[in-house]
Structure formats: structure tokens, C-alpha cells
N, C-alpha and C positions, 0 to 999 in steps of 0.2 A: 510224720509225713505220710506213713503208710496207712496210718488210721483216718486222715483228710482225704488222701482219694481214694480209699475203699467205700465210705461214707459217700462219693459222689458219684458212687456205682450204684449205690442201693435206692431202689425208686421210692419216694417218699419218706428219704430221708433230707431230714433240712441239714445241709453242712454247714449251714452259719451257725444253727443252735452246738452239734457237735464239737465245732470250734469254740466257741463260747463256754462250753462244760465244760473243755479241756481246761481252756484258757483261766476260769475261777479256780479251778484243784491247782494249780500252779503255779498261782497268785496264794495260795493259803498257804499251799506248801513252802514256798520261797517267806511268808509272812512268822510261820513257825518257823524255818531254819536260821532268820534274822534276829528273832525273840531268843534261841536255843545259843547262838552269837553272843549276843548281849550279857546274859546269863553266865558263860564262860568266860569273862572279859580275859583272866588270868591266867587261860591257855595259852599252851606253846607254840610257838610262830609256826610249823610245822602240821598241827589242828587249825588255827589260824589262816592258813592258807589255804588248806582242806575244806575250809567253810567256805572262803571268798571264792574258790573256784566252781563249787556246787550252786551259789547265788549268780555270779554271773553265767553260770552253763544255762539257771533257770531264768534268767533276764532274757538270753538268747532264746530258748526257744519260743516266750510268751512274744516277742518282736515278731520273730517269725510268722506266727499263728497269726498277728495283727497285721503282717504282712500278707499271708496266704486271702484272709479273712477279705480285706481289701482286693487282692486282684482278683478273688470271686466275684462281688460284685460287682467291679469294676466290667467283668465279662459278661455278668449277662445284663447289662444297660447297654454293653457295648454289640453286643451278637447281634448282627444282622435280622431285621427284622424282616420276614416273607412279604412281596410286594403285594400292595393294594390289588385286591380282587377288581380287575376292569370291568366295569359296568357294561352293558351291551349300548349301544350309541341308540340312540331315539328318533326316529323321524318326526321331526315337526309336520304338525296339522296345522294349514293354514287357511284350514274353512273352505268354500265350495272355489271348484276352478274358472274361472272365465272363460 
């Protein structure tokens, strides 16, 4: 969380990309620690749960992220946009006077 809004303090940084870098190491990581699962099939319920709790911890935060990631955009479609610059009003010419 504190790496998403530090990133949307720093001017010309993109926090979608930020979110996005995180979000792929998380997805790999969580895709290695399901492989390293696998692998063990014949571990004790005990590692077993140790694993299942480290994949759902990494479930949760990649949602999150997809969560954060959303109500960013979501805010700045949504932020008010500064009203249209008022043209100055124009006197019409309407050719010589009678």
C-alpha cells in the first residue's frame, strides 16, 4: 500500500505501470510457490497449510492491487473537470444603421 501512494506522490511517475510491476512479481511468485506445492505433494499437513496460507495471502494482495489499480482510474475519469474558458460574447454587426 505504502509503495502505491508513495509512487503517486512522485511527479512523473505512472502508478498504473508501478501497480502493474508489482502485480506481475506476484503472479510469478505465487506461480512458483504453486509449482514448489505440487512438487511436495507428500508433505505434512502442517507445510501444507503453510503453503495454502502464503498463496491466499498472495491472492489477496494481487485483488487488491487490481482493486487500488481500478479506483485510480476510476478517479481520474471521474475528477472534475475545470469549467470551459467563457468566450467573451460578440456584438453582432448588422451592416449600416437606418
Amino acid at each position: 500500500m505504502l509503495k502505491i501512494q508513495l509512487a503517486g506522490q512522485v511527479p512523473g511517475t505512472d502508478v498504473h505501470e508501478v501497480i502493474q510491476a508489482h502485480r506481475r512479481h506476484l503472479v510469478e511468485l505465487m506461480q512458483r510457490r504453486t509449482r514448489a506445492r505440487q512438487d511436495g505433494a507428500g508433505q505434512n499437513p502442517g507445510r501444507a497449510l503453510a503453503s495454502y496460507t502464503e498463496l491466499f495471502r498472495l491472492d489477496a494482495v494481487i485483488r487488491w492491487l487490481d482493486t487500488a489499480d481500478g479506483r485510480l482510474k476510476r478517479a481520474v475519469t471521474d475528477s472534475p473537470q475545470p469549467p470551459p474558458v467563457a468566450l467573451p460574447r460578440l456584438r453582432r454587426r448588422m451592416g449600416t444603421r437606418s
